[in-house]
N, C-alpha and C positions, 0 to 999 in steps of 0.2 A: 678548434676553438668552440665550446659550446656559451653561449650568450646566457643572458639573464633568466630567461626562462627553459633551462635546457635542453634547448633545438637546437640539432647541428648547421652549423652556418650555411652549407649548403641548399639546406630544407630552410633556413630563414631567409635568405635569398629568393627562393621560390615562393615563399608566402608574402616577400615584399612585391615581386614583379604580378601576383594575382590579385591582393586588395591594392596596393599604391599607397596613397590618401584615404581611402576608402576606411582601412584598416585603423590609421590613426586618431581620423575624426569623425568617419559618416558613419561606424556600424551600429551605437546606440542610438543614434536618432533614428537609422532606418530602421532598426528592432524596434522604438515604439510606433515610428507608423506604420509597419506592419502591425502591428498589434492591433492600432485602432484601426484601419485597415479590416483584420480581421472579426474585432466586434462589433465593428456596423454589418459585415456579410453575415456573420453569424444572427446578429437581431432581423436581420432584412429575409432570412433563410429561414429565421421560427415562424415572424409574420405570415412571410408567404404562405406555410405548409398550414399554419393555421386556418387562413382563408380557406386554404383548398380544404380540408377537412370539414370546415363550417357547412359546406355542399353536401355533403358524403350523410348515407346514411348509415353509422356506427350502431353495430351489435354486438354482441358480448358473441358469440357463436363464429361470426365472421373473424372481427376483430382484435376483442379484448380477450378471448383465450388465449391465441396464440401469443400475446404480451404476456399474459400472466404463467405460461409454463415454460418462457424463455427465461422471466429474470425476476419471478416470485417463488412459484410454489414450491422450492427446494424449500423454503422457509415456514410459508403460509399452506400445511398442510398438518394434520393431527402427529402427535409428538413431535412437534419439532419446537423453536423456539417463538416463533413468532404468536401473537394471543389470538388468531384466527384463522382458518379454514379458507384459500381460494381457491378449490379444487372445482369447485362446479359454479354455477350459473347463482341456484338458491344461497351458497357459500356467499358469492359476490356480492349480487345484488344490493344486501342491504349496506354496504361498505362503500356505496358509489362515490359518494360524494367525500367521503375520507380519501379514497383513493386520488379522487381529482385534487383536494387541496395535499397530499404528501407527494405525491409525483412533480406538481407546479413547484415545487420547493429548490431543487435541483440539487444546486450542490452546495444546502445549507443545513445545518443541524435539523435534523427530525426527518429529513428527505426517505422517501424511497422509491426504491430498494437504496440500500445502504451504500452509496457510493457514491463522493464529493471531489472529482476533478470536475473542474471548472473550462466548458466546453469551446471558449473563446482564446484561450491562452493557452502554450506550452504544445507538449507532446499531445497525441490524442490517440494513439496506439498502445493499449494495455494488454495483458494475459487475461481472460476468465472474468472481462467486465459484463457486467448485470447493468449495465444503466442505460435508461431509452433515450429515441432520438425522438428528434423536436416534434415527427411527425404521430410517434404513438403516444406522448404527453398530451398532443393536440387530441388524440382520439379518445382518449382514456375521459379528459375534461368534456368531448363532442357527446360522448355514451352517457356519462352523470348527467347531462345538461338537459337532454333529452328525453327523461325516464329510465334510464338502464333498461333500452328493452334486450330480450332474449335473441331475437333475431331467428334463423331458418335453423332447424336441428340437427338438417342434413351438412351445413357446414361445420358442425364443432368437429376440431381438430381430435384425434384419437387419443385420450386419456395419458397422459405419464402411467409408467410402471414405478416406483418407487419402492424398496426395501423396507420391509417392515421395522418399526420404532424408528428414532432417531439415524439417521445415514451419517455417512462421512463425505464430507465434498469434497475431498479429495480422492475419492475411493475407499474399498475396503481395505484398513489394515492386514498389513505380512505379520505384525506384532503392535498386541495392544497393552499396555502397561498402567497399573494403578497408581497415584500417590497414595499417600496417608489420607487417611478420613480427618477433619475438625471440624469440629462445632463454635461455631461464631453465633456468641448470645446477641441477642437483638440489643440494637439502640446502646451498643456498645464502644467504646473508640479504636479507631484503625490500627492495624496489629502489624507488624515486622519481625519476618524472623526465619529460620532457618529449620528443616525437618530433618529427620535422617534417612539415608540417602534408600533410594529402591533400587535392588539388585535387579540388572535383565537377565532373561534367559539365553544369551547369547554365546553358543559355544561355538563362532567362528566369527572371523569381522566380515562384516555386511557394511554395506555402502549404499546410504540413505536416498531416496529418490523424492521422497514428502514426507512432511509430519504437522501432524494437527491435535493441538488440544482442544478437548470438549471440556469441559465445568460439567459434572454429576450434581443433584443436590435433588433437595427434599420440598424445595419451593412449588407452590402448585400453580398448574395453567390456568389456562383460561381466563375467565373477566375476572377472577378475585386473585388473581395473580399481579404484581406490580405492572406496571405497565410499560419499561423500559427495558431492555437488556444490562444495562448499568444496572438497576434495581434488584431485577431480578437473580443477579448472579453477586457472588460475593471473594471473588478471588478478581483484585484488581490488578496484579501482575503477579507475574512471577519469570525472576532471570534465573537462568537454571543451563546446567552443563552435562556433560557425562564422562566417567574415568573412574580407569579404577582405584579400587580403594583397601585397604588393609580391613583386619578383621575387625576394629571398633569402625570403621564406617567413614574414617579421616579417609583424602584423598594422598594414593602414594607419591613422593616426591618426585619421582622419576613420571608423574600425569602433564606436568607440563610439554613434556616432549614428548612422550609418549601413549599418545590415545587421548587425551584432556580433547573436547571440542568444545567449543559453546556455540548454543541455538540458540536461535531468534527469541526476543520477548515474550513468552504470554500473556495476552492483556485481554480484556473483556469486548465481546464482540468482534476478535480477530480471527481474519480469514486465516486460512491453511497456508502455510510454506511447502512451494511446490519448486525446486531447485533446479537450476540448469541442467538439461541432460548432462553436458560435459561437467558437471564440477559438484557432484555426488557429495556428502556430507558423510564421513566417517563414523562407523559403530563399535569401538573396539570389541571383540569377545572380553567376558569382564566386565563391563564397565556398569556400573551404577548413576542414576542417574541425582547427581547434584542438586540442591533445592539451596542456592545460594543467597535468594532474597525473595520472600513471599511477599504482600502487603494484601491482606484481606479487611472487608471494610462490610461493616454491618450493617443491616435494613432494621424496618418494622416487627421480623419476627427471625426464632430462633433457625438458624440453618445449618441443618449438617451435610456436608461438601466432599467431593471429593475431584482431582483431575483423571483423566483420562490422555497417555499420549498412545496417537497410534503414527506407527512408524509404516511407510511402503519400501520395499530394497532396488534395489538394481538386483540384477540379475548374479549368480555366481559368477567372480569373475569378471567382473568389472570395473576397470581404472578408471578416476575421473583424470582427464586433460589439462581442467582448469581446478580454480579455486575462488571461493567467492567468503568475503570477510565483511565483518560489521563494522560500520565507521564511525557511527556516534556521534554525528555531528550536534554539538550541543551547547551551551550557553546557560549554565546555573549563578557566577556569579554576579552577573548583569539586569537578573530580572529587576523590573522597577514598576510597577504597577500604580499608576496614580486613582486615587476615588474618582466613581462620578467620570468618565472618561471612556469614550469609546476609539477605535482604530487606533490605539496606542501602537506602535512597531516593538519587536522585539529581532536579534543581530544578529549570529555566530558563523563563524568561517573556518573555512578548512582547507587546505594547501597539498594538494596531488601531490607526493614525491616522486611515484611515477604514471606513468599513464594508465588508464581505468577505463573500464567500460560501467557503468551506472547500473545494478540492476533492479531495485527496487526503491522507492520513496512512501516511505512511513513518518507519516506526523506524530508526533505525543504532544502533546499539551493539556491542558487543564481546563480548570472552571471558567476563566474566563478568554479561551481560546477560542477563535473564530475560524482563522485558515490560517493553512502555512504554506510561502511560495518558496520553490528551490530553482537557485543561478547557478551559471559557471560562467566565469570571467576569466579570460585568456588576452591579457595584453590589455589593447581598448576595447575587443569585441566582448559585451553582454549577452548573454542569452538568458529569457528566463527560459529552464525545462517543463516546469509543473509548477503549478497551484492547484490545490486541493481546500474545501473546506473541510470545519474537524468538528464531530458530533464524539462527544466523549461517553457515551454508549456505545458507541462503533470505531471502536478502532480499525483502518482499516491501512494493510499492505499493498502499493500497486505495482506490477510487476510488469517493465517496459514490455513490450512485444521485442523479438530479437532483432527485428528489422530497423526499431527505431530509437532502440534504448542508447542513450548516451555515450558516445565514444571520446574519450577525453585527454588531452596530452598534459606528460607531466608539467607540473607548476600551472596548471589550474584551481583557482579559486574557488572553492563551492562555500554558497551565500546561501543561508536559509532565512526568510524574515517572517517573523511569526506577530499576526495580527490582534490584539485582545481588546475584549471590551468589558469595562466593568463598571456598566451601570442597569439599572432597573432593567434594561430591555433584555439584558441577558440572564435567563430565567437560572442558571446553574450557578449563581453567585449569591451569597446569604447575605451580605451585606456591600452591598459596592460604597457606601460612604469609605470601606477600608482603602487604607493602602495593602498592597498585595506582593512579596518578595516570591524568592525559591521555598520551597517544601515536597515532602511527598506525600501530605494527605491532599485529596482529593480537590476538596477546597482552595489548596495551595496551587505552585506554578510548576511545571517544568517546561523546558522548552527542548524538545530534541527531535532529529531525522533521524530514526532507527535504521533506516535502510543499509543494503549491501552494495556492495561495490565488488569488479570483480579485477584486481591488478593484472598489467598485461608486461608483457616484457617490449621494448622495444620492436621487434619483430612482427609478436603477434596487434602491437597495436596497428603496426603498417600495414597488418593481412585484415583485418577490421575494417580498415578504412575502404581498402581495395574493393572487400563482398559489397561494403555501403554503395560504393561509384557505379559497381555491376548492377546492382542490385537499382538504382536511381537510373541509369541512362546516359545517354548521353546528351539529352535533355534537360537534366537536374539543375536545381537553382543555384545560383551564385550564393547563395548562404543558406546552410544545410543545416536546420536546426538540431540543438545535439551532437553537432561531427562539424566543430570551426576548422579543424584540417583538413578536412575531408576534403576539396578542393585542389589541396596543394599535394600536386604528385611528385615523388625526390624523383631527382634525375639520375639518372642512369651513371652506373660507373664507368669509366673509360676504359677502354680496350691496351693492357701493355701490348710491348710488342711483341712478346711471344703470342699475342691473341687473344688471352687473358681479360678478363674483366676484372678489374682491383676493386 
């Protein structure tokens, strides 16, 4: 008999004699006082480090380097994107106090470095996070406050090497590929639409390990450069595929089953997709790459664009294991945006058919998006995973660590609620007297979790859980956020009598 939420009786059995009561009535209330729980330790935890820091005497040589080539200067170095230089000391210096009020920001639009999980709630284990802790926030404000001095020159940390012009944060490209060029005239209106397609060079199938678009263009840096990433760039998305195609450039019929993939969103300000070892993205030989919905959106002056994907492979000869798919959790025909109104909620749900391990959380929203937090609801247990806030010049992908990304049984609920504000105080809205619906220019709504998911089969969901339990001890908490099974070990088959296990 499998029950309402398709667990075998067995295993619901064993998940009644683990929670009891517990399960029916106490696990949302303990999830929130855990929670406040956890944001009084987390404020009592900044306090402190602050204090102690207040003592401390902060130099840029000591201190503020080695913050600034952990989880800036990929950015903040000559051709890259950022509008200024923190490679050295003279670099910094005059930026002291910028840096002190964008670092205090945390995880609110304009923050940096670019990265808005919100350090009190959810997961707090990412892949390739850039964001400081309370104590080098505390240092970074200690150094501005005090003069920015230089400090001893025998401690600055030995220089970064970095690759000449522009890098790739994911590495270099095995294959770098062009779109089309356009020219998007200034002070123009937002554009839709579809290119034709770019053949790869691909004379055998390859199995993708990362890929990363960069945005090319003609915009100049430095201080007469816009001052945004949004601004600056002019390709606001692009959903895009690859398969092959017949010789006018249509895709062949037989692309659906064979070799058609679709990749991740391009959006502005998006980090690189760097993919599970085990679950490699397909490159058919052949295949062209799809431009199935551009929306490019104009500045102050004329710019001509172009993309850049660079692709890294696996090695010849490599299967992936797994599979990792887009889920789209989304909500367009509900949006409702009232004028004049801030912390409005926004709702959309999604229902596991089979069980899933979570692997990345991507917000999109709009002008007047603030944050989005993402649930899984299994039975009465709530969990939230992640809140993030959202700077819509950053889009940004978080990619759990393996250890702690979401393991999830089928007939799980995923709950995204998306926070808007649209009045005066939110600087990206042209008129908050509006009412505000669904749209795709910029100004308008969407509300979606780009992220992947990666489906598991039965089996493999119960060897997931297993590495989780090894991996936690056997000291692990009675509620394992992320993994609500996880707890609950099936029991063992019984032995026939030939000695058999059934």
């Amino acid at each position: 008999m499998v029950p309402k939420f398709g667990i075998p009786k067995e295993i619901a059995m064993a998940i009644g004699k683990h929670f009891g009561l517990f399960l029916l009535a106490g696990t949302v209330m303990v999830g929130a006082a855990s929670f406040n729980a956890a944001s009084v330790s987390a404020e009592q935890s900044t306090s402190a480090q602050s204090a102690a820091v207040d003592k401390q005497e902060v130099t840029f040589t000591k201190d503020i380097a080695p913050i600034l080539q952990r989880s800036c200067q990929n950015c903040h170095r000559p051709g890259q994107v950022a509008p200024m230089s923190l490679l050295t000391y003279e670099d910094a210096r005059p930026w002291a106090r910028s840096m002190k009020a964008r670092t205090a920001i945390r995880d609110k639009a304009g923050a940096m470095p670019p990265w808005y999980i919100e350090k009190n709630i959810g997961i707090q284990h990412y892949k390739n996070d850039p964001s400081l802790s309370d104590e080098e926030v505390a240092k970074i404000a200690r150094w501005a406050d005090t003069g920015a001095p230089r400090g001893n020159p025998a401690d600055m940390p030995k220089p970064l090497v970095f690759p000449s012009g522009a890098s790739w944060h994911a590495g270099e490209p095995d294959l770098i590929v062009e779109s089309p060029e356009v020219l998007v005239k200034a002070n123009t209106p937002d554009w839709w639409g579809e290119f034709p397609p770019t053949r790869l060079p691909t004379a055998e199938d390859r199995y993708v390990k990362s890929v990363e678009i960069r945005e090319v263009n003609n915009v100049a840096g430095g201080d007469a450069a816009r001052q945004t990433v949004g601004q600056r760039y002019v390709w606001h998305h692009l959903i895009w595929a690859t398969a092959p195609v017949d010789e006018q450039g249509e895709p062949l019929e037989a692309s659906v089953t064979d070799g058609a993939v679709g990749w991740p969103v391009h959006e502005v300000g998006r980090n690189a997709d760097i993919f599970d070892d085990d679950a490699g993205r397909l490159l058919k030989a052949g295949s062209s790459i799809i431009y199935q919905s551009a929306h490019l959106h104009a500045g102050g002056q004329d710019v001509k664009s172009k993309l850049l994907f660079g692709f890294k492979f696996h090695p010849v000869g490599y299967k992936p294991k797994k599979r990792t798919t887009l889920h789209n959790l989304a909500n367009a025909l509900d949006i409702d945006i009232k004028p004049n109104e801030a912390n409005q909620q926004l709702h959309a749900y999604e229902v596991l058919q089979q069980p899933a391990k979570v692997v990345t959380f991507e917000p999109h929203l709009h002008a007047p998006g603030q944050r989005m937090c993402l649930e899984a609801i299994w039975g009465f247990n709530i969990q939230t995973l992640t809140c993030a806030g959202y700077d819509h010049n950053w889009v940004r992908q978080y990619e759990y660590h393996d250890d702690y990304a979401p393991i999830l049984p089928r007939g799980t609920i995923l709950h995204i609620i998306g926070y808007m504000d649209n009045t005066p105080n939110n600087k990206n809205i042209p008129d908050p007297r509006n009412w505000q619906g669904s749209g795709n220019r910029s100004i308008a709504n969407m509300f979606i979790d780009l992220g992947q998911i990666m489906p598991l089969s039965d089996q493999e969901f119960q060897d997931e859980m297993a590495r989780r339990r090894e991996r936690l001890g056997p000291n692990r908490p009675d509620v394992i956020l992320g993994c609500p099974l996880c707890n609950v070990i099936p029991p063992m088959a019984k032995p026939t009598a030939a000695g058999q296990q059934q």
